[in-house]
C-alpha positions in Angstrom: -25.4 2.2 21.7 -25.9 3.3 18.0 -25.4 6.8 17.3 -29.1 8.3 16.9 -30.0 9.7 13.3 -32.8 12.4 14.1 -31.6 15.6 12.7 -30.7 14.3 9.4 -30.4 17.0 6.7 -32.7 17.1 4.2 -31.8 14.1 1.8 -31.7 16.2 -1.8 -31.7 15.2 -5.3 -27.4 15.1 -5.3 -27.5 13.3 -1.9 -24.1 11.7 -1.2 -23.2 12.4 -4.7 -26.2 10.8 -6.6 -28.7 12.6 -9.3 -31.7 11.8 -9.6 -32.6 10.3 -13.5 -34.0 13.4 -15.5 -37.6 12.4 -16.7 -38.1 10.4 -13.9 -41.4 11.7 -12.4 -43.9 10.3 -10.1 -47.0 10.8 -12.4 -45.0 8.5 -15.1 -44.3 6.2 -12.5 -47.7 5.8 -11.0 -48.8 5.2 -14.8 -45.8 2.8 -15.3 -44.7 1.8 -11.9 -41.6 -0.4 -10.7 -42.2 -3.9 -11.2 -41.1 -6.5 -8.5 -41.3 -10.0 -9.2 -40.4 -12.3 -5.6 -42.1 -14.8 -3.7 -43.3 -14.3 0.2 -40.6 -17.0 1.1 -38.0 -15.2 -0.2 -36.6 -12.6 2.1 -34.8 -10.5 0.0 -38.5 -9.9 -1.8 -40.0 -9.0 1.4 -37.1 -6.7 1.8 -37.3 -4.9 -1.5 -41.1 -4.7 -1.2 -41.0 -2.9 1.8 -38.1 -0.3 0.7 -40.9 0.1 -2.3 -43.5 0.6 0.4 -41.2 3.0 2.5 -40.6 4.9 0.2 -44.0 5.4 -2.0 -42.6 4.6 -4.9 -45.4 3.0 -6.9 -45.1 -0.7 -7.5 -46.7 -4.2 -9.2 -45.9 -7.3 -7.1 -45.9 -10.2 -9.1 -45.2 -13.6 -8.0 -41.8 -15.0 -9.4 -42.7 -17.9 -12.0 -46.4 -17.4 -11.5 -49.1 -16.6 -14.7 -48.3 -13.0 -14.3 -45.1 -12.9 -14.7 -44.1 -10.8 -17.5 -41.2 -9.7 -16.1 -37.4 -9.6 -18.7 -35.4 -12.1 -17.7 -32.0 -11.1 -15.5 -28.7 -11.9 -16.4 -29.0 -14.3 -13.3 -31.5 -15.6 -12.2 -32.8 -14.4 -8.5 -35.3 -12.8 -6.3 -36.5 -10.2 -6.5 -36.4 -9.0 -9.6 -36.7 -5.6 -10.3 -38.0 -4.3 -13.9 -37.8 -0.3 -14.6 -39.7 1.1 -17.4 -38.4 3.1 -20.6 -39.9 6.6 -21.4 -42.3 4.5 -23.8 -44.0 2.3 -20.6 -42.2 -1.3 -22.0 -39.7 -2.7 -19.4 -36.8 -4.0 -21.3 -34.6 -3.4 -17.8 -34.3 -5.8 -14.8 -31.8 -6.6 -12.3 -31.3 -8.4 -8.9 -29.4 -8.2 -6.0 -31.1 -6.0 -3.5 -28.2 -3.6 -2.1 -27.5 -2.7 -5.4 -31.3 -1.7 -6.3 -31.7 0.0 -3.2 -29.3 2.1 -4.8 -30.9 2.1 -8.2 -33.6 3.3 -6.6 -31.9 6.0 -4.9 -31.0 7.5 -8.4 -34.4 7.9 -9.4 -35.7 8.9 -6.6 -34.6 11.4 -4.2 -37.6 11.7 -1.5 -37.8 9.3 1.3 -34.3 8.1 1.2 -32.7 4.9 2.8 -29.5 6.2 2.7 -28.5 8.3 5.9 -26.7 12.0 4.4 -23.9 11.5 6.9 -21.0 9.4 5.5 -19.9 7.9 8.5 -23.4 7.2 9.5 -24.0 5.2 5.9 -20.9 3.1 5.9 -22.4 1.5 9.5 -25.7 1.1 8.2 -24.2 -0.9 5.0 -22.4 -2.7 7.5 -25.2 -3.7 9.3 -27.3 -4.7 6.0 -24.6 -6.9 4.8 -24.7 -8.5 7.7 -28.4 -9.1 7.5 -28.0 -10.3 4.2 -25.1 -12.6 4.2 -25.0 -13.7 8.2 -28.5 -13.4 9.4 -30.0 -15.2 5.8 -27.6 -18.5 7.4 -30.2 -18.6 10.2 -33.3 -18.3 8.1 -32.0 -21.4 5.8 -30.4 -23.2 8.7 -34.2 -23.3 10.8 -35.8 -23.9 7.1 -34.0 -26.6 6.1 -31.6 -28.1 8.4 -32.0 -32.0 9.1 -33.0 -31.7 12.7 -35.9 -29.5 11.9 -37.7 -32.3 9.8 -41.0 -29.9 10.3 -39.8 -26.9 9.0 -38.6 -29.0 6.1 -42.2 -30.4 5.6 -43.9 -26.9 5.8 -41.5 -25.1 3.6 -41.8 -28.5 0.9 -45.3 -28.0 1.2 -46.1 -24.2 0.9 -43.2 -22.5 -0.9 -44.1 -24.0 -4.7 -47.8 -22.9 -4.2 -46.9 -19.2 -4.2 -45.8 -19.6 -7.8 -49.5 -20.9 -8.7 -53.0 -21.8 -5.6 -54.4 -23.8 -8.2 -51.6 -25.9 -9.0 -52.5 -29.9 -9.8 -52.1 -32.0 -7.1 -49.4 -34.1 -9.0 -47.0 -31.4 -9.8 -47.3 -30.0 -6.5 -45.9 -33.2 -4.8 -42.9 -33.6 -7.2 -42.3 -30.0 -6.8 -42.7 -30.6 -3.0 -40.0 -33.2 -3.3 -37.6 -31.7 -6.2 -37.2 -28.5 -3.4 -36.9 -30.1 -0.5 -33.9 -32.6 -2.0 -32.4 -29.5 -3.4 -32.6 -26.8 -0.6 -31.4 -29.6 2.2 -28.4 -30.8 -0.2 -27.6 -26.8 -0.1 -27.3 -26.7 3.7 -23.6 -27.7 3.5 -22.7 -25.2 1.0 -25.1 -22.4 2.8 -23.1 -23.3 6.3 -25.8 -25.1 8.0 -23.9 -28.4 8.8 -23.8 -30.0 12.4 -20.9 -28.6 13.0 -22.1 -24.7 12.7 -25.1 -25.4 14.6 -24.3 -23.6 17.5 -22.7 -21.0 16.0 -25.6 -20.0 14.2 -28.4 -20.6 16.8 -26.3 -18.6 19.6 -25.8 -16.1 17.1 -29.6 -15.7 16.4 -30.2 -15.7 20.4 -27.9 -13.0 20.6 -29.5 -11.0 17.7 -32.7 -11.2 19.2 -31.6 -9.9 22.9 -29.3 -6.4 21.2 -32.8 -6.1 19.3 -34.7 -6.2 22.4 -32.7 -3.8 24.2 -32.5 -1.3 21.2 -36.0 -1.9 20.6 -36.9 -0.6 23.8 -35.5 2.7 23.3 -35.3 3.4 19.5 -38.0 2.6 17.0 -34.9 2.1 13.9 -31.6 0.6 14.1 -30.2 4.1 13.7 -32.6 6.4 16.1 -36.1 7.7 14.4 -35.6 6.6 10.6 -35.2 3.5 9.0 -31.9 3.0 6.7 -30.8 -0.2 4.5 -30.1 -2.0 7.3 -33.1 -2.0 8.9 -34.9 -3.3 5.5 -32.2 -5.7 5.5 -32.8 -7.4 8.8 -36.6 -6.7 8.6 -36.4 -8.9 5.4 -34.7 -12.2 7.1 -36.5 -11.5 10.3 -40.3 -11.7 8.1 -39.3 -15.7 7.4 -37.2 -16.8 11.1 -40.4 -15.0 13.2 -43.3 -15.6 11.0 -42.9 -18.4 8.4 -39.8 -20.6 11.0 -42.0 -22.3 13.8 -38.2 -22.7 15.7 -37.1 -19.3 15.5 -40.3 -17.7 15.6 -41.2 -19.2 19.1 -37.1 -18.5 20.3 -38.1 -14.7 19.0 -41.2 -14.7 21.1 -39.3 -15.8 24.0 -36.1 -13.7 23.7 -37.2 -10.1 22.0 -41.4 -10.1 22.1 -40.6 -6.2 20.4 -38.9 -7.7 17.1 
């Protein structure tokens, strides 16, 4: 079993070495607050959203490539996107890459943190996170968009380019529909999701779902009574394989009813 995290000290502005940013207060923030630009497919957004959420730190969603999207471009392109504002309220700073704003967000705030105090303790939970987001993010693409899930393919085709904009025309909607669906299934090779993984990655997720069961039914966190990165991380792939994945969502039922 994991070791249990419920006496954790105090997390304190110099937790673990880091400062929080001098000026940084929560009145400015509610007035200027983080800006977070994903999509409800993507499950590094849903990941990043609910650290935000966690942790109270006041935040605009805004649909990635949508009307409202305001945000500065990244130096690469991906979601989410986070966008911090300057002591004047404009946002000239963005980034991606959600391990490394969980820790962006660390320095500028110290309340709430994500990151357990104990170093032993935070080297397994950013274990456990990269797992979530390099391994477990192999099973949400493989039941999105592997060939033998040809309804998946259709539902994710279908829905996925109408979070950018409802009212989309119907015209651009089916060649978006198409240009995705040709580009996410020619990335299944490259992602690891060929024939030959298959069973790696579905026994994998079986697995997944029966340690989360049993943990489940004794600790409410990955690491005892408070979340950590790790549990954003798996909560973030675990929002598209048992909600958005008909396959994986039903396998989840089935196998672990508690994740």
């Amino acid at each position: 079993s994991l070791p249990r995290n419920e006496a954790v000290p105090a997390r304190g502005p110099t937790s673990r070495g880091r400062s929080v940013t001098p000026g940084f207060r929560k009145v400015r923030c509610v007035e200027n607050p983080v800006k977070i630009g994903g999509s409800y497919g993507s499950p590094y957004s849903m990941k990043m959203r609910a650290v935000l959420r966690y942790r109270r730190i006041p935040h605009q969603w805004i649909p990635r490539d949508s009307e409202f999207d305001d945000l500065p471009e990244p130096p690469v392109r991906l979601q989410p996107t986070l966008a911090f504002p300057d002591e004047k309220g404009d946002y000239p700073d963005s980034m991606v890459d959600s391990s490394p704003q969980i820790m962006r967000l660390e320095g500028l705030e110290a309340e709430r943190s994500v990151v357990p105090a104990d170093p032993a303790l935070a080297f397994l939970d950013h274990l456990l996170e990269d797992f979530a987001d390099e391994w477990c993010t192999k099973m949400m693409y493989h039941y999105r968009w592997h060939h033998l899930y040809p309804e998946a393919i259709e539902k994710a085709g279908l829905l996925l380019p109408l979070a950018q904009n409802l009212q989309m025309p119907p015209a651009i909607h089916k060649a978006t529909t198409a240009m995705i669906r040709d580009r996410q299934v020619g990335r299944t090779a490259l992602v690891g999701s060929t024939d030959g993984n298959r069973k790696a990655i579905e026994d994998s997720y079986v697995r997944l779902l029966h340690l989360l069961e049993a943990h489940l039914a004794q600790e409410p966190f990955l690491f005892g009574s408070r979340p950590g990165c790790s549990d954003f991380g798996l909560y973030g792939q675990l929002t598209q394989l048992t909600r958005f994945e008909a396959h994986s969502a039903r396998l989840a039922v089935k196998h672990s009813p508690r994740t």
